[in-house]
C-alpha positions in Angstrom: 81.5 223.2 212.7 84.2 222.2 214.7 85.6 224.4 217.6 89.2 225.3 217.6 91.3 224.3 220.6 91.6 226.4 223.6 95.2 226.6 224.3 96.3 229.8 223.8 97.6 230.5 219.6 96.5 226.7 218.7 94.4 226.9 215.9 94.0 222.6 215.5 90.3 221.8 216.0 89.1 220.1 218.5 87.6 216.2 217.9 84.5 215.5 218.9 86.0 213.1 221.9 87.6 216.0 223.5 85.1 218.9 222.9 84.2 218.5 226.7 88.1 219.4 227.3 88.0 222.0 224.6 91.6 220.5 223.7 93.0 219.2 220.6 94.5 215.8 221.0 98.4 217.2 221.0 97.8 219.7 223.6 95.6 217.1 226.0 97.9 214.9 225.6 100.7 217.6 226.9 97.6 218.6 229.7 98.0 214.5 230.8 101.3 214.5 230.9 102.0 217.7 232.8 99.4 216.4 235.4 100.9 213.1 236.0 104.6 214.7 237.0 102.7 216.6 239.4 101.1 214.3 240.8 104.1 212.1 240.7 106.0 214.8 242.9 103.2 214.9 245.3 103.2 211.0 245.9 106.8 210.7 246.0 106.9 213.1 248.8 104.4 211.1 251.0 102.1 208.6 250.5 98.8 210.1 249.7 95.6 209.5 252.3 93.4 207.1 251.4 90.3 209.9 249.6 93.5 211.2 247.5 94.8 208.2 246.0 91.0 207.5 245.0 90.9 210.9 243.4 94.7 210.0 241.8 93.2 206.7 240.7 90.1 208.0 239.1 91.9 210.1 237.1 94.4 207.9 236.0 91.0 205.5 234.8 89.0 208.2 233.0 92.1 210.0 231.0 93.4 206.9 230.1 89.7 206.1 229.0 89.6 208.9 227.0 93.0 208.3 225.4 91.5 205.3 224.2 88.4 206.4 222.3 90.8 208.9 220.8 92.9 206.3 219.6 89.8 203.9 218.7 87.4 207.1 217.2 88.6 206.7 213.8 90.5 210.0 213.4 93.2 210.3 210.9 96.2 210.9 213.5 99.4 210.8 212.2 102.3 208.4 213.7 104.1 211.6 215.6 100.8 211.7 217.4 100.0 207.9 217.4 103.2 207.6 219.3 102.9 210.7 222.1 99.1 209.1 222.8 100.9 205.8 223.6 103.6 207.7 225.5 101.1 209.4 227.5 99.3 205.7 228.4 102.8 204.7 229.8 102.9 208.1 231.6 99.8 207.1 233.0 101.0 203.2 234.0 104.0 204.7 235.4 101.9 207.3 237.6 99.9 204.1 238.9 103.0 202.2 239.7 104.7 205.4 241.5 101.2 205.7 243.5 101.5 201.4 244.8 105.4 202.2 245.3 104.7 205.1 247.7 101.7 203.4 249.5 104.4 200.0 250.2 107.0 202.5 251.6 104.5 203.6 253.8 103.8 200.4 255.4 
């Protein structure tokens, strides 16, 4: 039995790949997204010490790794959702860039 998504009044289940978020693929997606403007505020405002961008960089790697067995698993996504996974991969490229971009002002 699948377990329905924890966002409050979602009632999509929750695929296997993301049961460890408890998320449904539109709502971690949103969860992704929402992180990396934060983050993005917090680099542009000074460049991050160097324990913090390794934290910043380890999560861009692992959500970006789980975007990617979503994508790959097999489920039957449809294209809105193909598309806002993909979005959310360049949200995640442009986070990295923004991160290399604060550290070079820094110098």
């Amino acid at each position: 039995m699948e377990a329905a998504c924890k966002s409050p009044g979602c009632k999509l289940s929750v695929p296997e790949v993301l049961a460890g978020e408890g998320l449904c693929v539109a709502h971690f997606a949103g969860a992704v997204e929402q992180a990396c403007a934060d983050l993005r505020r917090e680099t542009a405002l000074r460049p991050p010490v160097a324990a913090r961008r390794e934290e910043i960089e380890q999560y861009i790697a692992g959500r970006g790794e789980v975007l990617a067995r979503i994508a790959t698993s097999g489920l039957k996504l449809p294209d809105e959702m193909k598309a806002r996974i993909l979005n959310t991969f360049l949200t995640l490229m442009n986070l990295r860039e923004n991160l290399d971009r604060s550290q070079m002002r820094a110098r």
